[in-house]
TORKOL-4160 file (C-alpha; in steps of 0.2 Angstrom, whole numbers, padded with zeros to 4 digits, m for minus):
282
<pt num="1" X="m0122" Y="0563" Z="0090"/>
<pt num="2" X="m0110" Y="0553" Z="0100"/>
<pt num="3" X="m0122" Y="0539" Z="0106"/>
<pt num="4" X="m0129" Y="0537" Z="0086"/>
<pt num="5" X="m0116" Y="0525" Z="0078"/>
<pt num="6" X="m0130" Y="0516" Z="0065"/>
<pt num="7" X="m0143" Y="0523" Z="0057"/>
<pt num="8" X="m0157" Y="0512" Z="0049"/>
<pt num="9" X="m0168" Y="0515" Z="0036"/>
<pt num="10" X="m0184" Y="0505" Z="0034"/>
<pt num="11" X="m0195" Y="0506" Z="0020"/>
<pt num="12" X="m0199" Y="0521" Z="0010"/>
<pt num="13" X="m0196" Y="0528" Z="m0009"/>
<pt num="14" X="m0177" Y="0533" Z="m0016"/>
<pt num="15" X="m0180" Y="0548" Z="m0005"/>
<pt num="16" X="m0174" Y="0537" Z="0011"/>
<pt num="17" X="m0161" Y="0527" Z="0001"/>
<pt num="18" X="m0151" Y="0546" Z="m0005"/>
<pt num="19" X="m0154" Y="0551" Z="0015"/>
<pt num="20" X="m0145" Y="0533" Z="0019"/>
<pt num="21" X="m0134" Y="0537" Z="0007"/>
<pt num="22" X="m0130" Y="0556" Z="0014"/>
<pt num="23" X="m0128" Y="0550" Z="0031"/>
<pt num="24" X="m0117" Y="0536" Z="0026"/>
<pt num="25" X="m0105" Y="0548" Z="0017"/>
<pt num="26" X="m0105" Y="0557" Z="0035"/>
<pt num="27" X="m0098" Y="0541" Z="0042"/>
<pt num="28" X="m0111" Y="0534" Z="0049"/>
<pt num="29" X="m0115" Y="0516" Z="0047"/>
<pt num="30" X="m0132" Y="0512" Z="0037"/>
<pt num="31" X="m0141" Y="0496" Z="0036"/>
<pt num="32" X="m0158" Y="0497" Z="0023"/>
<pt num="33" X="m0174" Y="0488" Z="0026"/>
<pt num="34" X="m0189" Y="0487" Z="0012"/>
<pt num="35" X="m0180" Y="0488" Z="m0002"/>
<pt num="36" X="m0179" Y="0470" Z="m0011"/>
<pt num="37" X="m0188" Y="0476" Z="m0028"/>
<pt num="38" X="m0174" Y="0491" Z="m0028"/>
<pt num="39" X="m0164" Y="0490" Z="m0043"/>
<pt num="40" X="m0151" Y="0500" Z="m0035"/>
<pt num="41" X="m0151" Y="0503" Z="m0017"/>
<pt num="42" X="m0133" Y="0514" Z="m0019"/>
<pt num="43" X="m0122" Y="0504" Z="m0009"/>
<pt num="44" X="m0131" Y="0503" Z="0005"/>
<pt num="45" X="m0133" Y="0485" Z="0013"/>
<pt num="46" X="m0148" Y="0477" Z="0018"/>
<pt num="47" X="m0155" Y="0467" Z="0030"/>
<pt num="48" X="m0172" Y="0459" Z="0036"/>
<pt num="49" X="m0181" Y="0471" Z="0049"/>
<pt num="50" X="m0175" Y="0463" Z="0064"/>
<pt num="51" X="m0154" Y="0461" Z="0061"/>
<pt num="52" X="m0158" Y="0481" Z="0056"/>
<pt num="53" X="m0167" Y="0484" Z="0074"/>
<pt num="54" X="m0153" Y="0476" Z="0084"/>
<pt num="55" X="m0137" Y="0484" Z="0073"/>
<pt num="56" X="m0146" Y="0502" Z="0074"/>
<pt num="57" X="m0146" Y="0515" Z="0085"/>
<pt num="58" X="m0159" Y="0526" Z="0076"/>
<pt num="59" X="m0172" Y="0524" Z="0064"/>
<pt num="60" X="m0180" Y="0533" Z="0048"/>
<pt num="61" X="m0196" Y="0530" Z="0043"/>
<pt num="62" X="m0203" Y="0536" Z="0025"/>
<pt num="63" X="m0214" Y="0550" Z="0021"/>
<pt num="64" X="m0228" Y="0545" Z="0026"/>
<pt num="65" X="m0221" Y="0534" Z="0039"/>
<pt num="66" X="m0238" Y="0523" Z="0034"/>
<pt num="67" X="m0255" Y="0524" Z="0024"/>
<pt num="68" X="m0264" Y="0513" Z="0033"/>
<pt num="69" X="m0260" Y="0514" Z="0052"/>
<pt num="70" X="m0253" Y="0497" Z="0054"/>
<pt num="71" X="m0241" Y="0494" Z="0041"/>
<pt num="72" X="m0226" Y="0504" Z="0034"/>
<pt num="73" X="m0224" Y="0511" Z="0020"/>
<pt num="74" X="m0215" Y="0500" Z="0009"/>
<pt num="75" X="m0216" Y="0503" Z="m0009"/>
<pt num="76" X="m0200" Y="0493" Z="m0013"/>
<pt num="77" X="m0203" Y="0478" Z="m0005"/>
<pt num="78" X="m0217" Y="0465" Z="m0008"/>
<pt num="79" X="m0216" Y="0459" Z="0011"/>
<pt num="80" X="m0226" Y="0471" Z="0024"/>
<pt num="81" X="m0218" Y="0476" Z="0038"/>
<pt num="82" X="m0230" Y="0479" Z="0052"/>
<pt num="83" X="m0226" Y="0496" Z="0062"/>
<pt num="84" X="m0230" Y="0487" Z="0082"/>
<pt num="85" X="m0229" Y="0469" Z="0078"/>
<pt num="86" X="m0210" Y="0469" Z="0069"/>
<pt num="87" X="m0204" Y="0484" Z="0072"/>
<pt num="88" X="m0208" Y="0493" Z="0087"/>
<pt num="89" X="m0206" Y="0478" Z="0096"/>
<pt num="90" X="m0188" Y="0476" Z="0090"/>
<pt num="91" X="m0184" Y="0495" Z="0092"/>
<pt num="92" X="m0181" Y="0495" Z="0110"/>
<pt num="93" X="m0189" Y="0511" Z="0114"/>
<pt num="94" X="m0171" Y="0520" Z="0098"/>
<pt num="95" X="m0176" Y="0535" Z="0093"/>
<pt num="96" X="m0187" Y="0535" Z="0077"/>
<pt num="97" X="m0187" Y="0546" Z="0065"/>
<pt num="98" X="m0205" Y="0545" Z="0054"/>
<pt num="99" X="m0213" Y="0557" Z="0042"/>
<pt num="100" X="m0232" Y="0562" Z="0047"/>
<pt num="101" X="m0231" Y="0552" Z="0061"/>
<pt num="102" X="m0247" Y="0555" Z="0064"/>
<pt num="103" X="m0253" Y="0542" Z="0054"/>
<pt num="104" X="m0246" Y="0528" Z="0066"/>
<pt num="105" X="m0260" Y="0520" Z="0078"/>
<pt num="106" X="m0244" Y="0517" Z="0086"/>
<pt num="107" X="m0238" Y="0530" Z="0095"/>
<pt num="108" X="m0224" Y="0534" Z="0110"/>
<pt num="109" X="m0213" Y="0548" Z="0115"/>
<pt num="110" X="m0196" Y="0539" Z="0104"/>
<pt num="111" X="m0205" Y="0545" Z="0089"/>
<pt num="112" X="m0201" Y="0561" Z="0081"/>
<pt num="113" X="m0210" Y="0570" Z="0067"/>
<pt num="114" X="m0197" Y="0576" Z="0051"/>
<pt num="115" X="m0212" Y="0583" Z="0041"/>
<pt num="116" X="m0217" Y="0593" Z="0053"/>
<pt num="117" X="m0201" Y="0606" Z="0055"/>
<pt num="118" X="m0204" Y="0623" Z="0045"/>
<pt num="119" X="m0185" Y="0619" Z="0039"/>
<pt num="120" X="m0191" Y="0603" Z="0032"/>
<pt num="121" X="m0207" Y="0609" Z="0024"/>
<pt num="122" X="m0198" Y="0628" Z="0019"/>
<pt num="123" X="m0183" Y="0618" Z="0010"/>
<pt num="124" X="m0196" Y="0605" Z="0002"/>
<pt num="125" X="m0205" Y="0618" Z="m0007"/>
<pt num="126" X="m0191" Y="0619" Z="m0019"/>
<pt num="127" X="m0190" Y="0602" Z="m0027"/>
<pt num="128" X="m0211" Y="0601" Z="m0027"/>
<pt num="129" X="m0210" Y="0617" Z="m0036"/>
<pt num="130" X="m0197" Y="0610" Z="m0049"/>
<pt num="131" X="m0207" Y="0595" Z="m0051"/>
<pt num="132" X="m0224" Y="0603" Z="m0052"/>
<pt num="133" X="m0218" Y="0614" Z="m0068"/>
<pt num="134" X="m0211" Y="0598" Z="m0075"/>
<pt num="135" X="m0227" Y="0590" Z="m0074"/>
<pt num="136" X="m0236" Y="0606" Z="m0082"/>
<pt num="137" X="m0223" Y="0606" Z="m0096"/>
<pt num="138" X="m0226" Y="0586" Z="m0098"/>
<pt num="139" X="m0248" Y="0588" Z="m0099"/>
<pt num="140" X="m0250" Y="0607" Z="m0107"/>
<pt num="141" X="m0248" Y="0609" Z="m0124"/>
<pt num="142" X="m0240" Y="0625" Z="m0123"/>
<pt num="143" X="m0226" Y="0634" Z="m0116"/>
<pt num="144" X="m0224" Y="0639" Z="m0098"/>
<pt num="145" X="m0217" Y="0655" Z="m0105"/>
<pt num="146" X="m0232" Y="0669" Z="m0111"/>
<pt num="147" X="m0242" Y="0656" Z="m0102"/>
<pt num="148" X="m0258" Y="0663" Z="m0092"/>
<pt num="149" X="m0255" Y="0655" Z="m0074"/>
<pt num="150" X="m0267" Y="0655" Z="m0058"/>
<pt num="151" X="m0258" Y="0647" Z="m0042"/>
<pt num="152" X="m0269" Y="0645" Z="m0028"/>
<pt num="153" X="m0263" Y="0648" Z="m0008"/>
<pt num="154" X="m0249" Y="0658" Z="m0005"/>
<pt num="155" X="m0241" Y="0646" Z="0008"/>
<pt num="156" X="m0224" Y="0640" Z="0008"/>
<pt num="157" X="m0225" Y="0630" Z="m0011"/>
<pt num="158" X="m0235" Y="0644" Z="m0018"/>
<pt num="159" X="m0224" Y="0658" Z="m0015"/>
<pt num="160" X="m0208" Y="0648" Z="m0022"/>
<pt num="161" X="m0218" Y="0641" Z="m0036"/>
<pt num="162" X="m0225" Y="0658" Z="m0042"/>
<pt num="163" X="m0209" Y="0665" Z="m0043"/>
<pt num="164" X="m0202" Y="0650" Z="m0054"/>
<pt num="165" X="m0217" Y="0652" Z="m0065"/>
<pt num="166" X="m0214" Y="0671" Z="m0065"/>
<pt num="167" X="m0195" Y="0667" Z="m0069"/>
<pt num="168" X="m0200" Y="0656" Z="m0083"/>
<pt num="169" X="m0211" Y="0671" Z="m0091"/>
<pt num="170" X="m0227" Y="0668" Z="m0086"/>
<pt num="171" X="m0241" Y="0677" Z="m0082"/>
<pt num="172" X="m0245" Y="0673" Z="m0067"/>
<pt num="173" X="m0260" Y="0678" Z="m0053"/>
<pt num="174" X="m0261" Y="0670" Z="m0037"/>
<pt num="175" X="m0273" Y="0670" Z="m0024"/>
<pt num="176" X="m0272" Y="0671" Z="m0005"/>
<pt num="177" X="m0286" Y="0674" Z="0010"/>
<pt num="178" X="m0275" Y="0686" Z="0019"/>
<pt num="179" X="m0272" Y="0704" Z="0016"/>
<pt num="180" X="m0256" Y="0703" Z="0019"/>
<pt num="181" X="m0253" Y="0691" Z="0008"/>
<pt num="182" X="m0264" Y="0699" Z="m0005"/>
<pt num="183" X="m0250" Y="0715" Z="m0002"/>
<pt num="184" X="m0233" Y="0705" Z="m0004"/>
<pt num="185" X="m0241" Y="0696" Z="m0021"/>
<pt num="186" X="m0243" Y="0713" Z="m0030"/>
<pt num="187" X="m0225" Y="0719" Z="m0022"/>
<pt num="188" X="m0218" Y="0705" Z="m0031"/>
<pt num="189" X="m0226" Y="0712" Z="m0048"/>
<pt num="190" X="m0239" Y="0698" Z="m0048"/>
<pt num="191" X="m0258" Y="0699" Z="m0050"/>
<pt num="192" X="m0268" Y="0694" Z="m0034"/>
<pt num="193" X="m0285" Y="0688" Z="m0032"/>
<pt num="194" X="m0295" Y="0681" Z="m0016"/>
<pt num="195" X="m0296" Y="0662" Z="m0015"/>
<pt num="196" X="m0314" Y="0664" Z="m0011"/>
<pt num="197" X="m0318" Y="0673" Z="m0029"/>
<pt num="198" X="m0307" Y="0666" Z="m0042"/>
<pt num="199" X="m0309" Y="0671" Z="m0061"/>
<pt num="200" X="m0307" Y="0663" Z="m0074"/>
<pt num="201" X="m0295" Y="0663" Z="m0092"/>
<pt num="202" X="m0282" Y="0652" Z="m0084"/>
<pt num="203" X="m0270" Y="0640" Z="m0096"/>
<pt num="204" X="m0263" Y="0632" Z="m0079"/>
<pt num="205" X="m0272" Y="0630" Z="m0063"/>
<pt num="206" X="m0259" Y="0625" Z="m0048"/>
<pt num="207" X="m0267" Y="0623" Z="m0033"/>
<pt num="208" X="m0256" Y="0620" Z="m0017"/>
<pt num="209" X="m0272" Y="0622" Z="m0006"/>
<pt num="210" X="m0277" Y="0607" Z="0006"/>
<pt num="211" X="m0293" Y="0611" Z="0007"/>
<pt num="212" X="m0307" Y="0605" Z="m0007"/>
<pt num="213" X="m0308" Y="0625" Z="m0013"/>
<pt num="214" X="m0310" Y="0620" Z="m0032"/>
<pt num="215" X="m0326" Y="0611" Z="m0030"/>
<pt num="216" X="m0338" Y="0606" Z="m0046"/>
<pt num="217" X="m0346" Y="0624" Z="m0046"/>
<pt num="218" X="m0329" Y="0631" Z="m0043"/>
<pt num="219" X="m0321" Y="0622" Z="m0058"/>
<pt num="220" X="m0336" Y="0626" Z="m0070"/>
<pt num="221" X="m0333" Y="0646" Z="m0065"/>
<pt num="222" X="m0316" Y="0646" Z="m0067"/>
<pt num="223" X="m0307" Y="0631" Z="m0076"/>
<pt num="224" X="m0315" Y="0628" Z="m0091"/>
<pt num="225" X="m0301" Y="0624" Z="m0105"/>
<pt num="226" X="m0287" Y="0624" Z="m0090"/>
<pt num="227" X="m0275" Y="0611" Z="m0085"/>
<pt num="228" X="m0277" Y="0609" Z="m0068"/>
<pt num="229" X="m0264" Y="0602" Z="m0056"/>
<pt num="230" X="m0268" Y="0598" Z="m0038"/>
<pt num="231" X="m0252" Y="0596" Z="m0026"/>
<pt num="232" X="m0263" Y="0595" Z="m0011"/>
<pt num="233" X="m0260" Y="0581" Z="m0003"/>
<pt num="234" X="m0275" Y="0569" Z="0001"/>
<pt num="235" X="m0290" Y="0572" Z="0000"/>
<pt num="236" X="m0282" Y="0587" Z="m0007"/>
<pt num="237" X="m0292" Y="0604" Z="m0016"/>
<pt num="238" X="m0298" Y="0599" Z="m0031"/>
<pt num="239" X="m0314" Y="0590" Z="m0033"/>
<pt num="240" X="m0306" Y="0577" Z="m0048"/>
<pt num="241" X="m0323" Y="0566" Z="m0051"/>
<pt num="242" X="m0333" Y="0584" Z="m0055"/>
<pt num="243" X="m0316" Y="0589" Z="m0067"/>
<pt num="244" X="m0318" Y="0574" Z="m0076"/>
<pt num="245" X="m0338" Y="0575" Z="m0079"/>
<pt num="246" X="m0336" Y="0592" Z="m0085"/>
<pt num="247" X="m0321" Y="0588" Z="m0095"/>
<pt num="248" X="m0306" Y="0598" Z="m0087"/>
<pt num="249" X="m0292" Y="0589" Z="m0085"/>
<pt num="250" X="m0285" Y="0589" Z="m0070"/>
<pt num="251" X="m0269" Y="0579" Z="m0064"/>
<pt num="252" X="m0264" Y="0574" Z="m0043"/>
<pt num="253" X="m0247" Y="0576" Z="m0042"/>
<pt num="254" X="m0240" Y="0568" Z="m0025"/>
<pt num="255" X="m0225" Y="0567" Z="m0018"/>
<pt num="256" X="m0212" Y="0577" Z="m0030"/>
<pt num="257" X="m0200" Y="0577" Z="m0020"/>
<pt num="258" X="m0196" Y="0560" Z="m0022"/>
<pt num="259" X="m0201" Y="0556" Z="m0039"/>
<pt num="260" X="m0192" Y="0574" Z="m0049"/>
<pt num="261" X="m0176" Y="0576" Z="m0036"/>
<pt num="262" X="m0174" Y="0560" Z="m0025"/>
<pt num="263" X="m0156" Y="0565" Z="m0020"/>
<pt num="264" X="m0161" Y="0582" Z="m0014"/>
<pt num="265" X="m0175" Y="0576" Z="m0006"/>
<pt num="266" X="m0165" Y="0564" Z="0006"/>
<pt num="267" X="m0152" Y="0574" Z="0009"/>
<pt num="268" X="m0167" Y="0587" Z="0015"/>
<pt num="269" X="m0174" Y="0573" Z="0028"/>
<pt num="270" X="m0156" Y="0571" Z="0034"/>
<pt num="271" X="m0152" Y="0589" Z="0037"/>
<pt num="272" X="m0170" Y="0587" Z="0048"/>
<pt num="273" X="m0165" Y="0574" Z="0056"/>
<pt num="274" X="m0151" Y="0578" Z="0064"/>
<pt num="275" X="m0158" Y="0597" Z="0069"/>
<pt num="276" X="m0171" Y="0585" Z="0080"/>
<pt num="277" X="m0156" Y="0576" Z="0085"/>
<pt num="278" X="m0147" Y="0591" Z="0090"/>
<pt num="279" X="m0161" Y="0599" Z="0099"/>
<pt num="280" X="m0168" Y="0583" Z="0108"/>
<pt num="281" X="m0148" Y="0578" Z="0113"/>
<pt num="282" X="m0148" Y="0560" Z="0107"/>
């Protein structure tokens, strides 16, 4: 990374400012943007968007880069940043590194995509994991242990978050569409069941699917008296109006990562970052 002196990190949750932080200790130099109503931005100077355009080399964008297209996602600072008007223009055409850039109107060939990499979404599964049994301890009444759990989708979180739940002494079924899935779920000493016929007699409901597979017929059938929490990100698989006219309660949980284990999370955006940095030979 010989022609990457400064890094700069614009807007985002603590995830970015630990990733600033990580890449700093690395002996890099890091200038923050978007983070005014931070109570502790670990060091890290900041700058207005456009002094951070012109001392920077490279750029991080948050995870989501933005929610609405046109500005970025800045939930530290009370002052929007728009994505082509104050940034691109400034960037020069630096490498930027956004998360889901998908969401950007604006769109050009210096933009890489961090959340995409199956190293990034394999090492993320961990901390989502962590902080989607926090949240079941926090909102179920019981113990996670002797517990009667149903995780559905064995992609990527539902495989690490089975085995944690497992770990922890529940009971737990999960549920795939795939045969083969079906097969490794019971070779781990699990119960398996087919997304498309769920049963019911669950305490905990996780569902990891992204697709709205626990409808308002669904839930009726299957999670009557369940906690059910939906880390689907939007629209994400649970039908949450139905849940609360048939009075199940039923919790989103977004963005774990950077809520439960900040510091992990950024140093897993940094460790993405510089594999694409590596790979593209910036």
């Amino acid at each position: 990374m010989t022609t990457i002196k400064n890094f700069g990190i614009i807007g985002g949750d603590k995830r970015q400012l630990y990733c600033g932080k990580s890449i700093a200790d690395d002996g890099y130099g890091v200038y923050v943007c978007g983070f005014e109503k931070c109570d502790e931005t670990l060091g890290l100077e900041q700058s207005d968007i456009q002094t951070v355009c012109e001392m920077c080399d490279a750029f991080i964008m948050p995870l989501p880069a933005t929610r609405d297209g046109v500005t970025l996602n800045t939930p530290f600072s009370e002052n929007k940043i728009f994505a082509e008007k104050d940034f691109f223009v400034y960037s020069s055409k630096k490498p930027v590194f956004a998360g889901m850039k998908n969401k950007l109107l604006y769109q050009s060939d210096c933009i890489y995509d961090y959340a995409a990499r199956e190293e990034f979404a394999v090492a993320n599964a961990v901390p989502t994991s962590e902080g989607a049994i926090e949240c079941a301890m926090r909102e179920y009444e019981g113990t996670i242990n002797g517990s009667h759990c149903l995780v559905t989708g064995y992609g990527r979180i539902g495989r690490v978050l089975s085995q944690m739940l497992r770990g922890l002494g529940a009971d737990v079924t999960v549920s795939a569409r795939q045969q083969k899935d079906l097969a490794y779920i019971r070779s781990f000493g699990m119960k398996a069941v087919r997304t498309s016929e769920l049963p019911n007699g669950f305490d905990i409901i996780f569902n990891t699917v992204p697709d709205r597979i626990l409808d308002a017929q669904t839930l009726a059938k299957t999670a009557g008296g369940s906690l059910v929490i939906d880390l689907a990100s939007p629209p994400g698989g649970v039908d949450l109006v139905s849940a609360e006219r048939l009075g199940i309660k039923a919790v989103q949980a977004l963005s774990l990562p950077g809520r439960v284990a900040p510091k992990t999370a950024g140093i897993i955006i940094k460790n993405a970052v510089y594999n694409i940095i590596k790979e593209e030979n910036l």
